[in-house]
C-alpha positions in Angstrom: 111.4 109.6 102.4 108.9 112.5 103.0 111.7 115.4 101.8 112.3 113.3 99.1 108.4 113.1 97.9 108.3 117.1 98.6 111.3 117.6 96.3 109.8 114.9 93.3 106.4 116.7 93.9 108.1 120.0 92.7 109.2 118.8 89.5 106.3 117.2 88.6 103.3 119.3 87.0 101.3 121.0 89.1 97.9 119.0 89.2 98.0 116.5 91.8 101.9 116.7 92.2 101.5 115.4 95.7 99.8 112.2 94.3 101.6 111.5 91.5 105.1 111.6 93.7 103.7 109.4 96.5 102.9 107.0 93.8 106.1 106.5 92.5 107.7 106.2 95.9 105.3 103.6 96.7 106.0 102.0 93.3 109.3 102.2 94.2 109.4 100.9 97.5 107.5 98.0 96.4 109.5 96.9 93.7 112.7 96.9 96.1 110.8 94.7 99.0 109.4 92.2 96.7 113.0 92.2 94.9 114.8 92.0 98.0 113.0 91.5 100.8 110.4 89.2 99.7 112.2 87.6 97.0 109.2 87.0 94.7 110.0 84.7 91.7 110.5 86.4 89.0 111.5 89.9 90.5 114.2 88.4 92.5 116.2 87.2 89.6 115.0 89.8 86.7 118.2 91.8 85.4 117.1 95.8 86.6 117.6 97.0 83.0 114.7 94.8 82.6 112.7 95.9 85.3 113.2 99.4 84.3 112.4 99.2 80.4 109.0 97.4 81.8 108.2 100.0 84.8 109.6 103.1 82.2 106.1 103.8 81.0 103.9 103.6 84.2 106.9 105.7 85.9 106.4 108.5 82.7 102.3 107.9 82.8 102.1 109.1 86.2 104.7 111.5 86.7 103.9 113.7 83.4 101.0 112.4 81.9 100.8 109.3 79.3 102.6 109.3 76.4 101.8 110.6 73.0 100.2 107.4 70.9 103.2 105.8 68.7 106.0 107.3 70.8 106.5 104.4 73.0 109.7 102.2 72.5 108.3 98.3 72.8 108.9 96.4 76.3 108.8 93.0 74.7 111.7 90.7 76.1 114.6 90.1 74.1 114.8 86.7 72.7 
């Protein structure tokens, strides 16, 4: 996991690289123990395309930066 972080931290900008990559690792990890591990309501059964369009942004936000105001596809559920 830690050779993984190095190699995310090297294509992420420079400022706080090291963070930002250990952040979405964690992120990461959490989301597959609550899904699978834990089996929290919700998560557990949630299709991953779901999970995904919701977790797209805060994945961007801390990896690059947010996003420019306006640019951001909506992450309302489908009806």
């Amino acid at each position: 996991m830690t050779e993984r972080q190095r190699e995310a931290a090297g294509q992420l900008a420079d400022d706080e690289a090291d963070l930002r990559a250990g952040l979405l690792g964690a992120l990461t990890i959490g989301v597959v123990i609550g899904r699978h591990l834990l089996e929290l309501e919700g998560l557990r059964d949630a299709p991953p395309q779901r999970i995904i369009a919701l977790l797209r942004h805060a994945f961007h936000d801390i990896a690059h930066g947010p996003m420019e105001p306006g640019s951001r596809a909506t992450t309302a559920p489908a009806r």
